[in-house]
TIRO-2110 file (N, C-alpha, C; in Angstrom, 1 decimal):
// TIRO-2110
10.1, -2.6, 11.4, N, 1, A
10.9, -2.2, 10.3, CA, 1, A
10.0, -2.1, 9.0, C, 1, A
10.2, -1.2, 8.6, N, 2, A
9.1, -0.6, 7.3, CA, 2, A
10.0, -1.1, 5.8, C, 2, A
9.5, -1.7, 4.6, N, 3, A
10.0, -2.0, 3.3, CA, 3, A
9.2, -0.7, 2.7, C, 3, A
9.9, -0.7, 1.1, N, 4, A
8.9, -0.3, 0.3, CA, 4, A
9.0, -1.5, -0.2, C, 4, A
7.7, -1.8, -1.5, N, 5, A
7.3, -2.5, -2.8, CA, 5, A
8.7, -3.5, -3.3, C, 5, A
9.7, -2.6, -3.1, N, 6, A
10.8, -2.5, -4.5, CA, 6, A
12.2, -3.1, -4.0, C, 6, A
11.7, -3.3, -2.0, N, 7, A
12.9, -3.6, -1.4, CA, 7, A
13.2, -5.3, -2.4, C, 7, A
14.2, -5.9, -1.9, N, 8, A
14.6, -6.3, -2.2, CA, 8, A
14.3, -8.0, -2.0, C, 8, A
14.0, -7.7, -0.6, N, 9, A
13.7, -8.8, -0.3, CA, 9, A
12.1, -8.9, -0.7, C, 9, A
11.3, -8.3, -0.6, N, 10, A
9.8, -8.5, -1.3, CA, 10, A
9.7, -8.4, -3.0, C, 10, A
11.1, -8.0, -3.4, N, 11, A
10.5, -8.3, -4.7, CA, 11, A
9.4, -8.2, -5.6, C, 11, A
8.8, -7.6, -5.4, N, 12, A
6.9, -6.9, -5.8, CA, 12, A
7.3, -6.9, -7.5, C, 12, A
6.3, -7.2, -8.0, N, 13, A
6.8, -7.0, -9.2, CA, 13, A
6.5, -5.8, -10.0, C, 13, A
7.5, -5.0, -11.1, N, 14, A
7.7, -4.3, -11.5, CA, 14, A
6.2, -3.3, -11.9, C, 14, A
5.4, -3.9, -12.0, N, 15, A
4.2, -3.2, -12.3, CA, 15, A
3.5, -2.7, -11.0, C, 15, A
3.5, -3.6, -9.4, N, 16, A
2.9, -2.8, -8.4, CA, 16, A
3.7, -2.0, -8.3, C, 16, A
5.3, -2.1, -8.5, N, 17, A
5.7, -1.1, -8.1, CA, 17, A
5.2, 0.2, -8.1, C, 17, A
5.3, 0.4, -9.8, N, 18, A
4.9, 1.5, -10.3, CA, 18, A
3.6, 1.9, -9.8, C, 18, A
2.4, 1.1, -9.8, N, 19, A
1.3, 1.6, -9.4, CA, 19, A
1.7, 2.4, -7.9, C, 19, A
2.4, 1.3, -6.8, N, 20, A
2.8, 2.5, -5.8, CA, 20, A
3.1, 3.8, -5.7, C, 20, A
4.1, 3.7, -6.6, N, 21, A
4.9, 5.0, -6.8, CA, 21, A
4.1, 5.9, -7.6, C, 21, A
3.2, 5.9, -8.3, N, 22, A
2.5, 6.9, -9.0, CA, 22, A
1.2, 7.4, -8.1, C, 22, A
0.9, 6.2, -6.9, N, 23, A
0.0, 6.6, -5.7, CA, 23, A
0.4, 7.3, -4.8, C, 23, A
1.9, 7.0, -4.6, N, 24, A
2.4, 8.5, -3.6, CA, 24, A
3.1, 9.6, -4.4, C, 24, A
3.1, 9.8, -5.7, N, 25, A
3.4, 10.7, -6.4, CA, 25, A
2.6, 11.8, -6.8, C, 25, A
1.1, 11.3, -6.7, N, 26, A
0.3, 12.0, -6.6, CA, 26, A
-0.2, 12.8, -5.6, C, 26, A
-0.3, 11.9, -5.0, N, 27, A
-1.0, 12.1, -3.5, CA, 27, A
0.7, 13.6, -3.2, C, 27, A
1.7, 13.5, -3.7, N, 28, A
2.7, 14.8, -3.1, CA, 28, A
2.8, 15.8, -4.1, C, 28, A
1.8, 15.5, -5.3, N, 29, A
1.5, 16.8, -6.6, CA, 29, A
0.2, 17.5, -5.9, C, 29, A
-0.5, 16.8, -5.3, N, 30, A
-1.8, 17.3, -4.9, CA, 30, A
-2.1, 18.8, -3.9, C, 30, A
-2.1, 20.1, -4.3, N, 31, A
-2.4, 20.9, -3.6, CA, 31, A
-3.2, 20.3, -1.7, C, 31, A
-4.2, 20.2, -2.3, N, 32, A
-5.6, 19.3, -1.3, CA, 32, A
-6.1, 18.1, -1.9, C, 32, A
-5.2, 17.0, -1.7, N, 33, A
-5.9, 15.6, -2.2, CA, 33, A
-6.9, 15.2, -1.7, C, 33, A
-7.4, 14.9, -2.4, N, 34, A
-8.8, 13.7, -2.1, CA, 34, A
-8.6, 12.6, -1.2, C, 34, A
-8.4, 12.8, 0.7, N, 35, A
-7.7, 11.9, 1.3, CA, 35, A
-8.9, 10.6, 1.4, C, 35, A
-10.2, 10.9, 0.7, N, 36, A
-10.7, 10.1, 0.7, CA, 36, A
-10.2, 8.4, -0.2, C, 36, A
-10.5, 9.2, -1.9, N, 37, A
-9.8, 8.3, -2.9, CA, 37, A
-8.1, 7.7, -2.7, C, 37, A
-7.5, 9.0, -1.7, N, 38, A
-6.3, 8.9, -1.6, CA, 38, A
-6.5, 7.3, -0.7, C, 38, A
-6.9, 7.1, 0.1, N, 39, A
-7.0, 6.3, 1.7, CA, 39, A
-7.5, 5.0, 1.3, C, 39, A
-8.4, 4.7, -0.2, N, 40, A
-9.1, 4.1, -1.0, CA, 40, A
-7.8, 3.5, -1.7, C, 40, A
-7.4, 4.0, -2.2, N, 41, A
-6.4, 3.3, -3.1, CA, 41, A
-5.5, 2.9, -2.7, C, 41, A
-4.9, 3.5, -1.5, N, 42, A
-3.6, 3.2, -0.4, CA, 42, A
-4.0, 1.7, 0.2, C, 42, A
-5.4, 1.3, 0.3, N, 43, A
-5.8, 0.5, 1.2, CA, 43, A
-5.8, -0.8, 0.0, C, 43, A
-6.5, -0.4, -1.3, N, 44, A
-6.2, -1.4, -2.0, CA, 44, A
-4.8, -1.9, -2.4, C, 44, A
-4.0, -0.3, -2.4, N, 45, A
-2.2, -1.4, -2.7, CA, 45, A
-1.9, -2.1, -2.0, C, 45, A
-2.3, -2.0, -0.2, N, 46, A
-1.8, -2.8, 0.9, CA, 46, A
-2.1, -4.2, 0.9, C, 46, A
-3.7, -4.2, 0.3, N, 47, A
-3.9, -5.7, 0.1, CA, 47, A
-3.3, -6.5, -0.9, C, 47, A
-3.6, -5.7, -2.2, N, 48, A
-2.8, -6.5, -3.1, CA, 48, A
-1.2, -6.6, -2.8, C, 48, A
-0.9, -5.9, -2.1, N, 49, A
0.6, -5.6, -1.3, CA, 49, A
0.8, -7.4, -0.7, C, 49, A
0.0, -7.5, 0.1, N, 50, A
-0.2, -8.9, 1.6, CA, 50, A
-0.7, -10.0, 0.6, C, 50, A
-1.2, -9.7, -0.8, N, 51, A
-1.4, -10.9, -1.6, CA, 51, A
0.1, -11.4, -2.3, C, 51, A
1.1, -10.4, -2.9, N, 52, A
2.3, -10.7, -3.3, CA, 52, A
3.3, -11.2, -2.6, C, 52, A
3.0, -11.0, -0.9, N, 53, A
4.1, -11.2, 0.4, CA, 53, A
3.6, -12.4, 0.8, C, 53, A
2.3, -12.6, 0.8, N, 54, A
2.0, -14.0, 1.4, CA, 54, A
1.8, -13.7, 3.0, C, 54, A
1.4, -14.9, 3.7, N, 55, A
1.4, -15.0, 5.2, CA, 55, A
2.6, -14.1, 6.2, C, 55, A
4.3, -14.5, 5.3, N, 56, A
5.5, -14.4, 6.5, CA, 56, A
5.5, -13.1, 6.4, C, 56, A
5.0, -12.0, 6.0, N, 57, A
4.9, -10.7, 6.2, CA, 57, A
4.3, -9.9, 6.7, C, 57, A
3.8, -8.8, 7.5, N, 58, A
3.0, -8.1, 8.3, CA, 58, A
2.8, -6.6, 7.8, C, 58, A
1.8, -6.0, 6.7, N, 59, A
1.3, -5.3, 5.9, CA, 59, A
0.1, -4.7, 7.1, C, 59, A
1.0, -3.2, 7.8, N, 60, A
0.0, -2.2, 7.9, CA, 60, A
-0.3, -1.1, 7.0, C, 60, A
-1.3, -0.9, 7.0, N, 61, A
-2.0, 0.5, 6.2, CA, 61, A
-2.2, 1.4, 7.1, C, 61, A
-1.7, 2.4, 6.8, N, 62, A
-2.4, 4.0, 7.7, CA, 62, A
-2.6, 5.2, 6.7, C, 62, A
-3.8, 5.4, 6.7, N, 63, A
-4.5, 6.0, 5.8, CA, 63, A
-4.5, 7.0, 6.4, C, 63, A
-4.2, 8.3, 5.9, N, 64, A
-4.2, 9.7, 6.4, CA, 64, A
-5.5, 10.1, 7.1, C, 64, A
-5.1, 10.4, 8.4, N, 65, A
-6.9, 10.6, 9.2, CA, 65, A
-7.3, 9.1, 9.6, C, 65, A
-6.5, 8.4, 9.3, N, 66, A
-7.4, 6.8, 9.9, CA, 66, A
-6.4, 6.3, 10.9, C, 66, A
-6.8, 5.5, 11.7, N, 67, A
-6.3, 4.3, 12.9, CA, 67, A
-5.7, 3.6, 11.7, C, 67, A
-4.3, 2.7, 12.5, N, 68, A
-3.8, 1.9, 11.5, CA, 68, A
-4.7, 0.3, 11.8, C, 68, A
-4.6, -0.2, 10.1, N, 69, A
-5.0, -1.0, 10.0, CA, 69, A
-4.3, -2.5, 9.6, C, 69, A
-3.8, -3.8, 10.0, N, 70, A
-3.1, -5.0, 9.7, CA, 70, A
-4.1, -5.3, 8.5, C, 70, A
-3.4, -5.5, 6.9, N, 71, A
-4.0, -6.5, 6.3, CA, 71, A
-4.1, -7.7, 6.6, C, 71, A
-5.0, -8.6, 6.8, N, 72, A
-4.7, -9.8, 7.1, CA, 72, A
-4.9, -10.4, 6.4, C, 72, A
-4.8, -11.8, 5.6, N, 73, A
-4.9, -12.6, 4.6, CA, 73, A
-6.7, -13.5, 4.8, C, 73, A
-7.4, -12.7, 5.5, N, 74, A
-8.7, -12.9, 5.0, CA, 74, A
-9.6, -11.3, 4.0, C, 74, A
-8.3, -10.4, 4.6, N, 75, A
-8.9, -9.1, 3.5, CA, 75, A
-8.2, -9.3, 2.1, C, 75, A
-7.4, -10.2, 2.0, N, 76, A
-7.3, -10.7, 0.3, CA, 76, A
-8.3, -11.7, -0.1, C, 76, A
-8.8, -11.9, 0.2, N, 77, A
-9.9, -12.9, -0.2, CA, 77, A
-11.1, -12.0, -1.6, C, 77, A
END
């Protein structure tokens, strides 16, 4: 079962939110995005994502063109 940022029960705070939402806002203004920077920044929300959730949550990333990847709480380090 998939959250966003903003659900309820993760309570993310008002500021990643926004960073989320202006990372998939772009990434759907973008004629041909940069899936590179795009995949780059997706990967850093997910960590800082698994640093705000802590351990009892389970933060995959799937980067456009990539294998999905588990943040794990040694990639917040």
């Amino acid at each position: 079962m998939g959250a966003g940022p903003d659900d309820e029960e993760i309570n993310a705070p008002q500021e990643y939110v926004q960073l989320f939402e202006n990372w998939v806002a772009k990434y759907d203004m973008e004629d041909t995005p940069d899936l590179e920077n795009f995949n780059k920044e997706g990967r850093a929300l997910a960590v800082e994502l698994k640093k705000i959730v802590g351990p009892s949550y389970k933060i995959i990333f799937i980067g456009e063109g990539l294998e999905e990847e588990e943040i794990s709480d040694e990639n917040t380090l």
